[in-house]
C-alpha positions in Angstrom: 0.0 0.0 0.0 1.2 3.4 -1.3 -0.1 6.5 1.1 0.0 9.8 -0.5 0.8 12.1 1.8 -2.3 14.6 2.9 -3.7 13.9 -0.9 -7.4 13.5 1.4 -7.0 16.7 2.8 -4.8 18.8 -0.1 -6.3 17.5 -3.2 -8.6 20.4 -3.2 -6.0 22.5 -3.6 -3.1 21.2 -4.7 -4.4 22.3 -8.0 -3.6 25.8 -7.4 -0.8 25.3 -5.1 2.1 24.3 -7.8 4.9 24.7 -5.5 5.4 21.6 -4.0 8.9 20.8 -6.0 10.6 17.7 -5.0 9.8 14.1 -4.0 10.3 12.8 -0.7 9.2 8.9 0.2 9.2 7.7 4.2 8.3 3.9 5.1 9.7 1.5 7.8 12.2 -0.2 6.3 12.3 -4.1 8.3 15.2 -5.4 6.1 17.7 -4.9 9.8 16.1 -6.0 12.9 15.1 -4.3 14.4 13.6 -2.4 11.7 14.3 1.6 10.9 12.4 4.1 9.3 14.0 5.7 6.1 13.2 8.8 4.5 14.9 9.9 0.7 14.5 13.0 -0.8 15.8 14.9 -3.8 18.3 18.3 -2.9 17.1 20.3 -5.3 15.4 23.7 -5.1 13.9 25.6 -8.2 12.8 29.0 -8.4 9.2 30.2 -9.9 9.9 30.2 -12.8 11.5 26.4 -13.0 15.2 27.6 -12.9 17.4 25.5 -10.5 18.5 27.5 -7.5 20.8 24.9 -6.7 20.7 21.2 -6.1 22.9 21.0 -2.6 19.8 21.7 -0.5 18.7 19.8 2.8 14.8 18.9 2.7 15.4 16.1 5.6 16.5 17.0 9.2 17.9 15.2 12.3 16.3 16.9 15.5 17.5 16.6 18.4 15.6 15.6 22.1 17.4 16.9 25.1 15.5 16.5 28.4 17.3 18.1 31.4 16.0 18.0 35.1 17.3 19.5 38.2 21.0 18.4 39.8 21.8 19.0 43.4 22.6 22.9 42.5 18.9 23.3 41.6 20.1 24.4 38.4 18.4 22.1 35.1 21.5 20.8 34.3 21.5 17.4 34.3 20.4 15.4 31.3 18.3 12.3 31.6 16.6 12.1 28.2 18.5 12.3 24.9 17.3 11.2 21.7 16.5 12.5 17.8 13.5 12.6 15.5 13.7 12.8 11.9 12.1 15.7 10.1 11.2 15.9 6.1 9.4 18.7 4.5 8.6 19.2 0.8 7.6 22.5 -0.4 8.8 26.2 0.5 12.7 26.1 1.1 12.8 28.9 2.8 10.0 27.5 5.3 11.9 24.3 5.7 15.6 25.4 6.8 13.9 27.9 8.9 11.8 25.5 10.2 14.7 23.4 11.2 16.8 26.4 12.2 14.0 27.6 14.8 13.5 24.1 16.1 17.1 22.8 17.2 17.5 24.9 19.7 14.1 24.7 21.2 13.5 21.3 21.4 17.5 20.3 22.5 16.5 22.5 25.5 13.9 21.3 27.2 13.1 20.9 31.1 11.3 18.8 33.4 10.3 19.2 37.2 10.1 16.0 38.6 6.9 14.1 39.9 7.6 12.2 42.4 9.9 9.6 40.8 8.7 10.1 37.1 10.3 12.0 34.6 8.2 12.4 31.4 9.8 11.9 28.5 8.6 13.5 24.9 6.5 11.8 23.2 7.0 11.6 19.2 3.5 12.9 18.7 4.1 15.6 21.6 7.1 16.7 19.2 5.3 16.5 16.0 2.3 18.8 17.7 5.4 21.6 17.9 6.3 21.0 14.4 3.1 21.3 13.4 2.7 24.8 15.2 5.6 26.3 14.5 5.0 24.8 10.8 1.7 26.6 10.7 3.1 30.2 12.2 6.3 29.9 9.3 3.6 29.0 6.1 1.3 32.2 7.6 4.4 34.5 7.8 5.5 33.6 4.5 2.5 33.4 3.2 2.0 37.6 3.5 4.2 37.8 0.3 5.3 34.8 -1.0 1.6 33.9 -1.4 1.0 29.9 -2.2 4.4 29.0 -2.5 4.8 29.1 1.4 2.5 26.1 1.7 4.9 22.6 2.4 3.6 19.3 3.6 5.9 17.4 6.2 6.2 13.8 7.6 8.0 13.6 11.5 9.4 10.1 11.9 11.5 7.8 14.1 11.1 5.5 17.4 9.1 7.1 20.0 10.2 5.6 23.6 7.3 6.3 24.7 5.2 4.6 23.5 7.8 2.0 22.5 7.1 1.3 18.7 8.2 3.7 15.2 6.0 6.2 14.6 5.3 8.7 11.7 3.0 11.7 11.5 2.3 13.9 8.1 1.3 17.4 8.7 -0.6 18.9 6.1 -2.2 22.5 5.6 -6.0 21.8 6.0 -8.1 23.3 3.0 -10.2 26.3 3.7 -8.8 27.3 6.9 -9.0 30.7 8.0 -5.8 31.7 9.0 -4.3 28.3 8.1 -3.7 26.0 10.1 -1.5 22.8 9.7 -2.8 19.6 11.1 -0.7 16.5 12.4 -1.8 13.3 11.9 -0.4 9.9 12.6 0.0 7.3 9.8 -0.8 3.5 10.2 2.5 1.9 9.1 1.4 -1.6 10.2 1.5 -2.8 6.5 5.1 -3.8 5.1 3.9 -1.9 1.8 3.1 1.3 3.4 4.9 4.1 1.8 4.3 8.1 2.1 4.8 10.4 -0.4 5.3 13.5 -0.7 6.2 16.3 -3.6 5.5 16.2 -7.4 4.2 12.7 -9.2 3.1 10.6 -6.2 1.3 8.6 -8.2 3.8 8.0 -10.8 6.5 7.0 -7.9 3.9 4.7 -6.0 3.8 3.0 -9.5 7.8 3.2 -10.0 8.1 1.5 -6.2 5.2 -1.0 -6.2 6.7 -2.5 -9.8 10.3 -2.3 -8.3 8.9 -4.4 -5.5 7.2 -6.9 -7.7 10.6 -7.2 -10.0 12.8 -8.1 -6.8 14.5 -11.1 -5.8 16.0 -10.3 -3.0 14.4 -8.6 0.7 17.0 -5.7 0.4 16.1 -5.0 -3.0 12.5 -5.2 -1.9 12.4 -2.8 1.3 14.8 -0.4 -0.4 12.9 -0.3 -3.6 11.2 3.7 -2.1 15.3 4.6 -2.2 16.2 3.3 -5.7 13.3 4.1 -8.0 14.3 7.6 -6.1 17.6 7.6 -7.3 16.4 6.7 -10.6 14.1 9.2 -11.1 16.2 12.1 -9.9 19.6 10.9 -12.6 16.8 10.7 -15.7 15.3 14.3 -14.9 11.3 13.2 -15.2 11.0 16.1 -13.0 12.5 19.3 -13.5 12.5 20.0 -10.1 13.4 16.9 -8.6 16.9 16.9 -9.2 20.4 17.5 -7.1 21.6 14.8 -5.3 19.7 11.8 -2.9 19.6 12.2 0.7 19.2 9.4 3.4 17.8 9.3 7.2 17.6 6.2 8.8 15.5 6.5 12.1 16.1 3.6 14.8 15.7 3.2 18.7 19.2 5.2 19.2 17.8 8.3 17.2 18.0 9.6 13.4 20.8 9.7 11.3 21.5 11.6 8.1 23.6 9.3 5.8 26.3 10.1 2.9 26.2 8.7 -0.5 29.3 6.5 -1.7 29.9 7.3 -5.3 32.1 5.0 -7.7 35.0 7.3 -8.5 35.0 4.9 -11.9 32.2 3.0 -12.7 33.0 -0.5 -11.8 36.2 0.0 -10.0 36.0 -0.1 -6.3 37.5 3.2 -5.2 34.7 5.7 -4.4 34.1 9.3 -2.7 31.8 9.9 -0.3 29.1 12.9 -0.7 26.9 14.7 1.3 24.1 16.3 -0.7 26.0 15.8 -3.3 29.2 17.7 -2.2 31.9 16.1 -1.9 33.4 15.8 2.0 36.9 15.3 0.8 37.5 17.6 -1.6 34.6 20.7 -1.2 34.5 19.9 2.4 38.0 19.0 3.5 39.9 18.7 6.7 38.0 20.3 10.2 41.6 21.2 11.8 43.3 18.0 12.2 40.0 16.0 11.8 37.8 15.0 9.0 34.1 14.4 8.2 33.5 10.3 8.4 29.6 10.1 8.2 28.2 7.0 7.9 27.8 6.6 3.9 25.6 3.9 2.1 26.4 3.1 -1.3 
């Protein structure tokens, strides 16, 4: 089973919105065990008139949990809670960095008084109910002169301790509010063929992944078929505004990471660079002091 993300609530006016440019794709991936959620997107961001802005842009986020309570001082300096979500959003560019930007620090500074001998813990829905609010105060902002093009849709995904299990919400703008408003809703992932969409041709990618996944003979090629058909699309340029490089979050009990591509340096020789949205970490990136990047890479 394909979802496509908020098409119930947005297909009344996703015909005038035309400024959701890219393709993103989230699904619980069970190939490891335990299983992850992965989310791919595109890195590319065009401007009105279709020309490419650039295609190093980040459209999925790793946000961080940081729970602090009381020490013996009094002050809220002692952490007990750590974690990260994973955050994708397709649409306004300028919504989603900010987005991110205003988030970090907020939610890797949170405090707790203690009850008794419980400390509460976030909840992924508790975070993805901030998303959404900040989400819906950014797309009004914006919305004063960028008009339509502020409007994004958003999935928030990863493994909520609370509750124990993965977890992953969509927020959507909900037609014919007045001011807009961006609701949060949780997905039911409990089918192995769920898959969100998000972005430009949902229906053509469902297609793309759901034939993939037919055509495989093996369980990797299977649960990572959202990931290749992906990568396929964004080196034939279907979309002119899917483009750039592919970008990777895997989302597991011990938080969300954002992987690096490895790239053959010559096709079919083993040597290869390693690339994060699509820059190079050696070369454009290069030495931090005495250290270097090493981000986990998958090929």
């Amino acid at each position: 089973m394909i979802l496509i993300l908020g098409i119930s609530i947005l297909r009344p006016i996703l015909r005038w919105m035309g400024c959701i440019m890219t393709i993103v794709a989230c699904w619980v991936n069970a190939e490891t065990n335990p299983p992850q959620v992965c989310a791919v997107s595109d890195s590319r961001i065009s401007a009105p008139d279709g020309s490419v802005i650039s295609d190093s842009v980040a459209k999925i986020f790793s946000l961080p949990i940081v729970s602090r309570r009381p020490s013996a001082s009094g002050h809220f300096d002692q952490i007990y809670y750590a974690h990260s979500f994973g955050l994708a959003v397709a649409g306004s560019a300028l919504l989603s960095l900010n987005l991110n930007a205003l988030l970090v620090p907020v939610l890797s500074n949170l405090i707790c008084v203690p009850q008794g001998q419980d400390l509460a813990i976030p909840s992924l829905e508790d975070v993805a109910s901030v998303v959404a609010r900040l989400h819906t105060e950014l797309c009004r902002q914006i919305g004063v002169t960028a008009g339509n093009r502020a409007l994004s849709e958003a999935v928030v995904f990863g493994y909520c301790h609370r509750f124990r299990r993965y977890r992953i919400f969509r927020l959507s703008p909900v037609d014919g509010s007045a001011p807009l408003t961006v609701c949060c809703q949780e997905q039911d992932t409990s089918a192995r063929e769920t898959v969100l969409l998000l972005g430009v041709g949902q229906h053509e990618m469902a297609q793309r992944i759901a034939d993939a996944r037919a055509r495989a003979t093996s369980e990797i090629a299977w649960w990572r078929a959202p990931d290749w058909e992906l990568r396929k699309v964004v080196a034939s340029a279907m979309y002119p505004s899917v483009g750039g490089a592919i970008q990777l979050a895997r989302a597991s009990e011990h938080g969300t990471l954002l992987f690096a591509s490895l790239e053959p340096i010559n096709p079919g020789q083993a040597a290869a660079t390693m690339k994060y949205l699509g820059l190079d970490l050696d070369g454009t990136v290069g030495m931090v002091g005495p250290c270097r990047s090493a981000m986990i890479a998958q090929a």
